[in-house]
C-alpha positions in Angstrom: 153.8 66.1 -115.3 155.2 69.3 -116.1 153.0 69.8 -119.4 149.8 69.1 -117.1 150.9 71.4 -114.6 150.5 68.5 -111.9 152.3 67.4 -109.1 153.4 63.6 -108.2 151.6 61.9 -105.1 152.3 58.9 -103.0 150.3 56.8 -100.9 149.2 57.2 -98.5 146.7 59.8 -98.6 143.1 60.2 -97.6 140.0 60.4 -99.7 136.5 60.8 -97.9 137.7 60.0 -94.7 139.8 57.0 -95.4 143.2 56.3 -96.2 143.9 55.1 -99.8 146.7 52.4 -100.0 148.5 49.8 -101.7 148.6 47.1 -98.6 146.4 45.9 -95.6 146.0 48.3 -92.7 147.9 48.7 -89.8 147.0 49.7 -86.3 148.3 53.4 -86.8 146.4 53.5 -90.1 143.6 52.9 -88.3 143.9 55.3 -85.6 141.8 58.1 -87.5 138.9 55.9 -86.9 139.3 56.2 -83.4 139.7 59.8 -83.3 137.3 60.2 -85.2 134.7 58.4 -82.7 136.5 60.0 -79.3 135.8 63.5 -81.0 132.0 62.8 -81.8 132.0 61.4 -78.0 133.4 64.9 -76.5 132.1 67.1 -78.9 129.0 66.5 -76.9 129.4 68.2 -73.8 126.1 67.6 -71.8 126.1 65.2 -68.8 122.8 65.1 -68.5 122.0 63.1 -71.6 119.9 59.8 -70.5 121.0 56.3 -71.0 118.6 56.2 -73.8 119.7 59.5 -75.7 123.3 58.0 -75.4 122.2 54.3 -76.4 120.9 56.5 -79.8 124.0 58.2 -80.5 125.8 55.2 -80.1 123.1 53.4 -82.9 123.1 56.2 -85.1 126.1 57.7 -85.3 129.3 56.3 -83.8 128.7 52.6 -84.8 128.1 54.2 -88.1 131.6 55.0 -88.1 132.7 52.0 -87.6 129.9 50.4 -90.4 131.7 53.1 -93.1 134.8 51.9 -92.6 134.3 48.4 -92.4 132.8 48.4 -96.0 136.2 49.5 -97.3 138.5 47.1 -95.5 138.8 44.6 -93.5 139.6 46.0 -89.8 141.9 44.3 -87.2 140.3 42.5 -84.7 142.1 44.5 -81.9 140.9 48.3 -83.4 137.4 46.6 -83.3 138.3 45.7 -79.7 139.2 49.2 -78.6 136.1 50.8 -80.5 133.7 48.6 -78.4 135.8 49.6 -75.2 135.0 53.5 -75.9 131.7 53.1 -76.8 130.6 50.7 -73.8 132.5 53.6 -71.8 130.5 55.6 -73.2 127.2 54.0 -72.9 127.0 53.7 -69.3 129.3 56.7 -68.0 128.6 59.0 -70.5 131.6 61.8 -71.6 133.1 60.8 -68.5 134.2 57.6 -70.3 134.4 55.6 -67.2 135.3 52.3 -68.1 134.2 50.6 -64.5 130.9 51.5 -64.4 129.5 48.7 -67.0 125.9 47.5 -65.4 125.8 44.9 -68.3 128.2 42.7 -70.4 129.0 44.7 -73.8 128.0 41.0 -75.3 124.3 41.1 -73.6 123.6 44.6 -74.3 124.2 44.2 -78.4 121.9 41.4 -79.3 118.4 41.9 -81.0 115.8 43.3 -78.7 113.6 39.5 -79.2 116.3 38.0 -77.2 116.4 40.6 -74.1 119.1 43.1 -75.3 119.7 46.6 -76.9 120.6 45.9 -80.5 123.2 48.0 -80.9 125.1 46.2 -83.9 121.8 44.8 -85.3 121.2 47.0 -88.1 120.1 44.3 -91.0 116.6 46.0 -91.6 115.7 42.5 -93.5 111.8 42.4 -93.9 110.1 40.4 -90.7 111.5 43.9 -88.8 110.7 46.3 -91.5 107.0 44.9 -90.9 107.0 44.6 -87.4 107.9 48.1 -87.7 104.8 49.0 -89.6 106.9 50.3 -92.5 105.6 47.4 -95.1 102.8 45.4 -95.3 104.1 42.2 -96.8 107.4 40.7 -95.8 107.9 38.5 -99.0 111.1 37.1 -99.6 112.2 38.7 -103.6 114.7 36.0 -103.9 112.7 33.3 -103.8 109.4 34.6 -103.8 107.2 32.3 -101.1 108.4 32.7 -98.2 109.0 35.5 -95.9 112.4 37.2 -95.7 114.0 37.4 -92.3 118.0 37.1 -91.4 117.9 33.2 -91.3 115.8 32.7 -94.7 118.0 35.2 -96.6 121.2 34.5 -96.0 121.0 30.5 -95.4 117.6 28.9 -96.2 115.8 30.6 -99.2 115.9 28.3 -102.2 117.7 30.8 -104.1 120.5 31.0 -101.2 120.7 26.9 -101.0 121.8 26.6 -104.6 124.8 28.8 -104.4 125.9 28.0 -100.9 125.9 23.9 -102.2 127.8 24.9 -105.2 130.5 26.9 -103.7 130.6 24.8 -100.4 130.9 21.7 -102.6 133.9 23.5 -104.3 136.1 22.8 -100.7 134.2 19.7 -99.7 132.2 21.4 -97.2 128.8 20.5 -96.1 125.7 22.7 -96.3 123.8 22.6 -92.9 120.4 23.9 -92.4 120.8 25.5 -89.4 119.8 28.9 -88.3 122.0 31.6 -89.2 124.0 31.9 -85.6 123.7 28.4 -85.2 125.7 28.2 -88.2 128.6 30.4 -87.0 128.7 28.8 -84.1 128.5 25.7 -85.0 131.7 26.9 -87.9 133.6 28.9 -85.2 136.5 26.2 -84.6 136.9 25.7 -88.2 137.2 29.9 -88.6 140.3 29.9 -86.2 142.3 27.6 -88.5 145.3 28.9 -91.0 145.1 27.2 -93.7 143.7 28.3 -97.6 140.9 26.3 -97.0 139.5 27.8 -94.4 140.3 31.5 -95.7 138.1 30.3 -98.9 134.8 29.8 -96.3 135.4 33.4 -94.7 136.0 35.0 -97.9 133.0 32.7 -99.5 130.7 34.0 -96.7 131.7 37.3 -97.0 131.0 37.3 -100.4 127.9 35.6 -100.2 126.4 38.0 -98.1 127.5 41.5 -99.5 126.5 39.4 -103.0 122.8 38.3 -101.8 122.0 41.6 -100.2 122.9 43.5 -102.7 120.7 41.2 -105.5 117.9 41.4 -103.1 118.0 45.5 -102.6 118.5 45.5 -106.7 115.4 43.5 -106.8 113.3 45.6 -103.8 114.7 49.0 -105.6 115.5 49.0 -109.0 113.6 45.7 -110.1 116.6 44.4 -111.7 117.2 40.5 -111.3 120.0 38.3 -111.9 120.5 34.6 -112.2 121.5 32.3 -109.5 124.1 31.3 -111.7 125.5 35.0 -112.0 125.2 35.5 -108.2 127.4 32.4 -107.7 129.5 33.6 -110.4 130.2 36.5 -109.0 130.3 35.3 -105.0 133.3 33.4 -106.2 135.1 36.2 -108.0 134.9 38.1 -105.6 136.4 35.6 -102.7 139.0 34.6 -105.5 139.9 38.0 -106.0 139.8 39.2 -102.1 141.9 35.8 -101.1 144.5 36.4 -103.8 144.7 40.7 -102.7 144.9 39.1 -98.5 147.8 36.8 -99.3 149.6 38.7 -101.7 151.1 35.9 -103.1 150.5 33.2 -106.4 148.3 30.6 -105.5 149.7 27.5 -105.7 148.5 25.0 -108.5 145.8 23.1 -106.4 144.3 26.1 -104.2 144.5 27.8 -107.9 142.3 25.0 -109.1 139.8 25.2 -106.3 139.5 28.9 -106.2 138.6 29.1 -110.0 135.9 27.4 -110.0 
């Protein structure tokens, strides 16, 4: 150390924003995130922005906070909690941050426009929107090439989707059903809320399988590059394996081992 003239750290520290650790976040590690959200919020001083000008800010900024951070860990349910509290505060009462004055449930107001609300977490710019939009003028699927490419097709129902979500589903006897992509959390939701290394597998799994498949499809629409649907399994499993075995810190034991490797 001495010879390179450099000094010894220790985590934690921060690097762009984030903190850098060793184990899962706690609440006070998280508590940057919400400072950093409650200073963007009174850093704008005007009370006589309009619902719509603090809808925008909300879309484009502050729940792009909360986007950053979520694609570096996983965050806990109740720091997702209180970051919807501040900025439905802020939504309808502006710097104020009157938490009574709520005109509509937080839950109405953030589904997509088509079904009547504000979609203020929808931010999946699949194809079907990106045309509506005027921005392209075909909305073919690249995965599978035929159809059109919307949230339900790409994620659950293109060809090239079916064949990895049987294989790894059929790795934890689950079953694959065709069902629209809400549907199918819904429809999942009671089987979510149970602790066991199964049901962590189908999380991970479906976390995998969609950072996996939008990321193949944006190689594909950008850089023209294509992999397998073999690879693309391949590698939706590694990356569950891998994110199960860093969430449990411990060995697997010999059977969930078995299961998780293939």
């Amino acid at each position: 150390m001495d010879i390179l003239n450099m000094t010894k750290g220790c985590l934690f520290f921060k690097y762009l924003g984030v903190p850098m650790m060793y184990s899962k976040l706690s609440i006070g590690n998280c508590k940057s995130i919400i400072d950093k959200i409650l200073g963007r919020i009174t850093s704008w001083k005007s009370k006589s922005l309009s619902y719509a000008g603090r809808l925008n800010l909300i879309k484009t900024i502050l729940f792009n906070i909360q986007i950053y951070w979520s694609s570096l860990f996983v965050l806990l349910e109740k720091i997702l909690n209180e970051i919807d509290s501040h900025l439905r505060a802020f939504l309808w009462a502006g710097v104020d941050m009157n938490r009574h004055k709520a005109k509509v449930a937080w839950e109405d107001v953030c589904v997509p426009k088509d079904e009547n609300g504000l979609a203020i977490k929808e931010k999946l710019l699949t194809k079907d929107k990106l045309l509506r939009f005027g921005l392209i003028r075909r909305a073919t699927c690249v995965l599978c090439e035929t159809e059109d490419e919307n949230v339900d097709h790409l994620f659950l129902h293109s060809s090239f989707n079916k064949y990895g979500w049987s294989a790894m589903l059929g790795d934890i006897h689950m079953n694959y059903d065709e069902l629209p992509w809400s549907d199918y959390i819904e429809k999942n939701a009671k089987d979510l809320e149970r602790n066991n290394f199964k049901t962590l597998l189908w999380k991970l799994s479906l976390g995998a399988s969609v950072y996996a498949l939008w990321r193949q499809r944006n190689n594909r629409c950008f850089s023209y590059q294509k992999t397998t649907k073999d690879s693309v399994v391949k590698n939706i499993k590694r990356l569950a394996r891998d994110k199960g075995a860093e969430l449990s810190g411990t060995c697997l034991n010999s059977e969930n081992a078995r299961v998780a490797s293939k």
